[in-house]
C-alpha positions as CSV (number, residue, x, y, z in Angstrom):
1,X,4.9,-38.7,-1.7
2,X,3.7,-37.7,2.0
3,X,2.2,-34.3,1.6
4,X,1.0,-32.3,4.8
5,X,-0.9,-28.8,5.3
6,X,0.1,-26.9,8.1
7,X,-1.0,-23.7,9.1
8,X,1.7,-21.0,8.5
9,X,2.9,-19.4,11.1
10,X,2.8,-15.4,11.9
11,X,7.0,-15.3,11.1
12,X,6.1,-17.1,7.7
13,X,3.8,-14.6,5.9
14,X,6.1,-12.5,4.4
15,X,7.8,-15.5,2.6
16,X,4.4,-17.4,1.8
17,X,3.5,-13.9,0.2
18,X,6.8,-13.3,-2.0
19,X,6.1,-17.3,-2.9
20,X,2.7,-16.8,-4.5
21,X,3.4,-13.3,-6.1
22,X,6.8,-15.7,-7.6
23,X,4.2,-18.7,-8.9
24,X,1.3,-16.5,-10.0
25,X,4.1,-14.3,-11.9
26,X,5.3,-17.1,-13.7
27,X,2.2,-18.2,-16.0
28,X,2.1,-14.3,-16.4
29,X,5.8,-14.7,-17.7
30,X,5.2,-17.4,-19.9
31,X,2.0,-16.3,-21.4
32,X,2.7,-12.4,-22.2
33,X,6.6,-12.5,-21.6
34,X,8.9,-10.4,-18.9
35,X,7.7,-7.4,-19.5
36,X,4.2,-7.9,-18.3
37,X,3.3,-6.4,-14.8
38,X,3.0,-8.2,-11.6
39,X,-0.8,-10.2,-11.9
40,X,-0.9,-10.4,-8.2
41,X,-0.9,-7.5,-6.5
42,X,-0.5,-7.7,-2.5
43,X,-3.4,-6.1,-1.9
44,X,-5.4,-9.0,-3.2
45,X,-3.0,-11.7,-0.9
46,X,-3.7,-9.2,2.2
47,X,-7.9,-9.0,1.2
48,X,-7.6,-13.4,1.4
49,X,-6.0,-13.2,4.5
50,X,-8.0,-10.9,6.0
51,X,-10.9,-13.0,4.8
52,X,-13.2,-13.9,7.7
53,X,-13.1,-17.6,7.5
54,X,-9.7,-17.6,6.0
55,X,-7.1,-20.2,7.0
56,X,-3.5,-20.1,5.5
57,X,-1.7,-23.7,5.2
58,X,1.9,-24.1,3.8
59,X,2.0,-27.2,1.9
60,X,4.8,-29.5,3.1
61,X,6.8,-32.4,1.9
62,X,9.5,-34.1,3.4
63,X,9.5,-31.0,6.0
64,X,10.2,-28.7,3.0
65,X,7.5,-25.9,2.6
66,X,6.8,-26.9,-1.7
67,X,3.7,-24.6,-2.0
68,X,0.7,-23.1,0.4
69,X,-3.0,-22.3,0.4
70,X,-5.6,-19.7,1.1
71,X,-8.9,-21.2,2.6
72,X,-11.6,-19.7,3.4
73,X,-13.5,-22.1,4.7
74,X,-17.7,-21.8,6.0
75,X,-18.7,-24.1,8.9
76,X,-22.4,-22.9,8.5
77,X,-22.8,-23.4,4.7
78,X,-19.9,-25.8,3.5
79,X,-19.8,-23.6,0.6
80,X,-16.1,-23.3,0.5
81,X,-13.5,-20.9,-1.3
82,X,-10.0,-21.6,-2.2
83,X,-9.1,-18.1,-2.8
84,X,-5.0,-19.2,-3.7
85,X,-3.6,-22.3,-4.3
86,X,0.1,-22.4,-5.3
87,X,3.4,-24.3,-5.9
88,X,6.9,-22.7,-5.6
89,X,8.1,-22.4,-9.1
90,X,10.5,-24.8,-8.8
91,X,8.0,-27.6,-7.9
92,X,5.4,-27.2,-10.7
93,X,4.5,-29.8,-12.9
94,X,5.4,-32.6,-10.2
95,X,2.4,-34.0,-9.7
96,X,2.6,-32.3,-5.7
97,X,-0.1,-30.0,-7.0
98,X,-2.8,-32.7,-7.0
99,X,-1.6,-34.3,-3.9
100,X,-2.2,-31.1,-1.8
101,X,-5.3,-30.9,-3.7
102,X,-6.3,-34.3,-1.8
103,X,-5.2,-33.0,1.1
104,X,-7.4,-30.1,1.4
105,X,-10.0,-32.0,0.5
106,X,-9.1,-34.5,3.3
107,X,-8.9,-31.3,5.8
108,X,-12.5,-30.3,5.0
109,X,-14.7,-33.6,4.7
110,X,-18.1,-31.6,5.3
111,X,-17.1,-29.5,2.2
112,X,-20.6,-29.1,0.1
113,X,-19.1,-27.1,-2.8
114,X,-15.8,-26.0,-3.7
115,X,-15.4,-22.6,-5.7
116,X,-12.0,-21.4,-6.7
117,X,-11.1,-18.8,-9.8
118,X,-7.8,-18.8,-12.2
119,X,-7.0,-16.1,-15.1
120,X,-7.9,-16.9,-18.6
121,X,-4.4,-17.5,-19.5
122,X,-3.4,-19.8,-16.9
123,X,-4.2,-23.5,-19.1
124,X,-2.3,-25.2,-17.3
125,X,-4.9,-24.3,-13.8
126,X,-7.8,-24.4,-16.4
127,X,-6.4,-28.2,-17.0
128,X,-5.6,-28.7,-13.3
129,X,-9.0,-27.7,-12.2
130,X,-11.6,-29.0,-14.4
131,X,-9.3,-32.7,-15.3
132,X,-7.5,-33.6,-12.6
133,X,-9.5,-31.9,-9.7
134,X,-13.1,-32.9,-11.2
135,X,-14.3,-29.0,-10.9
136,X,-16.3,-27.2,-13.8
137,X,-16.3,-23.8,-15.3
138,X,-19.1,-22.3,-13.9
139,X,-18.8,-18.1,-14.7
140,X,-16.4,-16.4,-17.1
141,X,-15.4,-13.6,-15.6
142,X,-15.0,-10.2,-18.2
143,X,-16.1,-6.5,-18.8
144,X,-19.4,-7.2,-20.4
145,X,-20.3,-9.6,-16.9
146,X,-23.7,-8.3,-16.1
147,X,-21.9,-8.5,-12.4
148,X,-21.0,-4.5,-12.2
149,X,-18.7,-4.6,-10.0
150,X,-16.6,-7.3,-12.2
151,X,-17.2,-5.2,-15.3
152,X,-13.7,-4.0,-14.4
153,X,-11.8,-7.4,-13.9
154,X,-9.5,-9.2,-16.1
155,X,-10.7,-11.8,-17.4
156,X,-10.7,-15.3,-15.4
157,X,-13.0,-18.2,-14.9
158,X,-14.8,-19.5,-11.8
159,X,-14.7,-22.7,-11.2
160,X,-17.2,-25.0,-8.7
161,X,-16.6,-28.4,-7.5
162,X,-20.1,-30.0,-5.9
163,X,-18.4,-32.8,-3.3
164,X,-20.5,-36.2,-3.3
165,X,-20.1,-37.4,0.6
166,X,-22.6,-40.9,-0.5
């Protein structure tokens, strides 16, 4: 399976967008059922974008756009964020997931640390994340977080992944 990240383009945004609000909505779906409001509001897509440091990749196979990324990526620390991570509906579950995983990793060898967060709900990322990735659940996320301003968020955990370079 030859998996490649390329930056999306301008003309591609709007589709990349509707694609992760489609993905994220799904574990909502499954989880609480059709009734349950969108999780991923596009005011969170445009904040990553707008991210300084941010760099948005569509994740391609066999020239077919399967997935995409939000970076933001910090050439003076190496502390890294992947702020969204996605597959199109159709494709999760395939195994592509991990592959792009790789590749990011590949795209960014002086990464130091990897953070990334996922909803509560979302196993299936908690199980992506912390088994197959090699990350660890480093912050749970909730309205009792001494954090103020995340006494207001759902609840979600962080995630870190400290990259040995030996």
């Amino acid at each position: 399976m030859d998996i490649k990240l390329i930056p999306t383009r301008e003309d591609e945004l709007e589709e990349f967008i509707g694609n992760i609000q489609a993905s994220f909505q799904k574990g909502a779906v499954e989880e609480f059922g059709e009734d349950c409001k969108q999780v991923l509001p596009r005011e969170d897509i445009d904040k990553a974008l707008s991210a300084q440091g941010a760099e948005v990749l569509n994740i391609v196979r066999d020239n077919e756009i399967v997935g995409g990324a939000i970076v933001k990526i910090n050439r003076e620390t190496n502390h890294n964020e992947l702020m969204f991570f996605y597959m199109k509906v159709e494709y999760i579950g395939g195994g592509i997931g991990y592959k792009a995983w790789q590749a990011i990793e590949n795209r960014y060898p002086d990464t130091k640390v990897w953070e990334t967060a996922t909803p509560y709900f979302e196993k299936r990322n908690i199980h992506f994340y912390i088994n197959k990735c090699g990350f660890h659940a480093v912050e749970f996320f909730n309205p009792h977080h001494p954090n103020k301003e995340m006494n207001d968020a759902d609840y979600f955990f962080m995630f870190e992944k400290v990259m040995n370079h030996d």
